[in-house]
N, C-alpha and C positions, 0 to 999 in steps of 0.2 A: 241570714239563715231563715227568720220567720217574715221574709219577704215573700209571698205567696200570693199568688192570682189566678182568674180563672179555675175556679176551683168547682167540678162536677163529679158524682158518683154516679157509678152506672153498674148495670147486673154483672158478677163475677164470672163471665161461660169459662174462661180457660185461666192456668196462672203456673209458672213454674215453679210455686213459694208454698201454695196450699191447694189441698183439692179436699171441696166442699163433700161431704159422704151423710147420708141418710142410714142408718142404724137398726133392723128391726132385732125383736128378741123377744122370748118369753122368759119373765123373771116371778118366781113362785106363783106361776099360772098365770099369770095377766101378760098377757101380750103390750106389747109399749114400741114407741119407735123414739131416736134418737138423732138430733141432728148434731154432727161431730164435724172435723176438719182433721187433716192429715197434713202432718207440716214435719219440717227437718227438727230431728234434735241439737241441740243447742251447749254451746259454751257460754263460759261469763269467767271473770277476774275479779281478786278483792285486788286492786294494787295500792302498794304502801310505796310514796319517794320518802328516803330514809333522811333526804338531803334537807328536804323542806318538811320532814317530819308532817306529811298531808295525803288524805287518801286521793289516790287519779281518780276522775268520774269522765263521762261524755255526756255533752250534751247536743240532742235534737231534735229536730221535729219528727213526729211519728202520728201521719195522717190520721190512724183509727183514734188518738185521744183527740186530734183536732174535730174531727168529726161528731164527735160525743158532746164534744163543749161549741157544738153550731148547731143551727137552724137551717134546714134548707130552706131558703123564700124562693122558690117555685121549682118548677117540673115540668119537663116535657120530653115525648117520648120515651119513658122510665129514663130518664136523665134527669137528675136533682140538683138542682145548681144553689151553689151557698155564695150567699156576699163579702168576700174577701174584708172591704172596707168594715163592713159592720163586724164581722168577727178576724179580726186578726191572727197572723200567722203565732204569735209569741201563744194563743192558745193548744199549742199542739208540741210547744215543747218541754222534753223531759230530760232529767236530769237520772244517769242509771249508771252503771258495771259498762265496763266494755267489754262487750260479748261478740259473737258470730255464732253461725250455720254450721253444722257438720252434713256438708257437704263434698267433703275433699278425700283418698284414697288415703288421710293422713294420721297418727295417733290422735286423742284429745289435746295433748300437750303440742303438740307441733300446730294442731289449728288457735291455741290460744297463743303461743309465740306468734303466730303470724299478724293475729287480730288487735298484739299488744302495739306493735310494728307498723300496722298500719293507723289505727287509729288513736294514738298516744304519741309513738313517736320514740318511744324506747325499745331497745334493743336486749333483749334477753333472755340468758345460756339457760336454754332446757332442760338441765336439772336444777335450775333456780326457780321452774313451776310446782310447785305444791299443792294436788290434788287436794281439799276440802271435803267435798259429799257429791252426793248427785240426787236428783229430788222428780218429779215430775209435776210438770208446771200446768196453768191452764187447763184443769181438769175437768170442768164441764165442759170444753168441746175440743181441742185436742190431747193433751194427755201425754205431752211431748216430754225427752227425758234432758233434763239441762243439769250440766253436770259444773260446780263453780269451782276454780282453780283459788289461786295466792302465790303473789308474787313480789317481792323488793327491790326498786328500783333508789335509783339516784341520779340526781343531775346530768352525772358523768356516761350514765347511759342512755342519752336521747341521743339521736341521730338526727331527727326531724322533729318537725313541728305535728305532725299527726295528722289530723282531721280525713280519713277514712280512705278509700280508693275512688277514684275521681271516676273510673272508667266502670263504675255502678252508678253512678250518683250520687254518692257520699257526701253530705258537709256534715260534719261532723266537729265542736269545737271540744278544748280540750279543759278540763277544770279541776283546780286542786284546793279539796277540803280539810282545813286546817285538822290534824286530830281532834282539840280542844272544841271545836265546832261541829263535830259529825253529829254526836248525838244531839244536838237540837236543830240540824239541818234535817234527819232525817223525820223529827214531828214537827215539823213546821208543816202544817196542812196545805200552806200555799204555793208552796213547790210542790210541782206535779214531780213524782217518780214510782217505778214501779215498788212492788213490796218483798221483791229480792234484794235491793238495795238496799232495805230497812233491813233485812237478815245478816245483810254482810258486815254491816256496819254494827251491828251488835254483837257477831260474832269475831270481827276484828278484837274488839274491844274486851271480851271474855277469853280471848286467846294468844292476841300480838301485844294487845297494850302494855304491857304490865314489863317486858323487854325494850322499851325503847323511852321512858321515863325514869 
């Protein structure tokens, strides 16, 4: 998964995922501009296997934090090219929620059954999704609305092995944290993950834990 090569960044002109937006306004008289992004909202999953008593996570690589933790050693024609060997692909991986895109004609629930299916590997009756909250994420530059579900699973309901849809490009692997473990997996500063994952995992634990010990 964090076998990566040839690794260049170039200007954004077009993209089916975000589109770059310049902002202006007057806010208590002072004029200001804004530069923002426009992107899809968003699902995510707490999932609990009931079987192994551990919460499901995904992990992978997710180029904007490789980028962050690299150097470009040089440039040409606004193309930035990073040294693979000197920074490695394992800097780009993160450990998160299994989430997806609402991008489909479908409920919330029905795009997070699909996203649990694809990338986990479990198969699960849609009224066994349990709506959580919904929050707006990335507020200084898009503002996108992600809404996190809850779900229980078991052994008995894996189909597959997971690891995402192949005909995106998905590797996706699959990882299960012990309960007893979560909460010093999620401060452990040397795992990279996002800080919805630190939410879910506190919020698990103020609200599932206390049923299942």
């Amino acid at each position: 998964m964090e076998n990566v090569s040839e690794v260049t960044i170039h200007p954004c002109k077009e993209s089916k995922y975000i589109k770059p937006l310049r902002v202006q306004y007057t806010q208590n008289g002072v004029k200001k501009d804004w530069d923002a992004i426009k992107v899809h909202d968003s699902v995510c999953v707490v999932i609990f296997n009931t079987t192994s008593q551990s919460l499901v996570l995904v992990k992978q690589l997710r180029p904007a934090v490789y980028i962050n933790n690299a150097s470009p050693d040089w440039s040409s024609n606004d193309v930035l090219h990073i040294d693979s060997k000197k920074y490695p692909g394992s800097l780009g991986l993160t450990y998160e929620l299994c989430a997806g895109v609402v991008d489909k004609n479908e409920s919330l629930e029905e795009i997070t059954r699909c996203e649990i299916l694809e990338e986990c590997g479990f198969n699960v009756p849609l009224e066994k999704i349990e709506r959580i909250t919904s929050y707006r994420s990335s507020v200084g530059h898009s503002g996108s609305l992600q809404t996190m579900f809850y779900a229980e699973v078991t052994d008995e309901m894996r189909v597959s092995q997971g690891g995402g849809n192949p005909d995106e490009g998905e590797f996706i692997d699959v990882v299960e944290i012990p309960i007893q473990e979560a909460r010093t997996f999620i401060m452990d500063e040397n795992i990279t993950k996002p800080v919805g994952l630190m939410f879910a995992v506190m919020w698990f634990y103020a609200n599932k834990l206390k049923s299942h010990i």
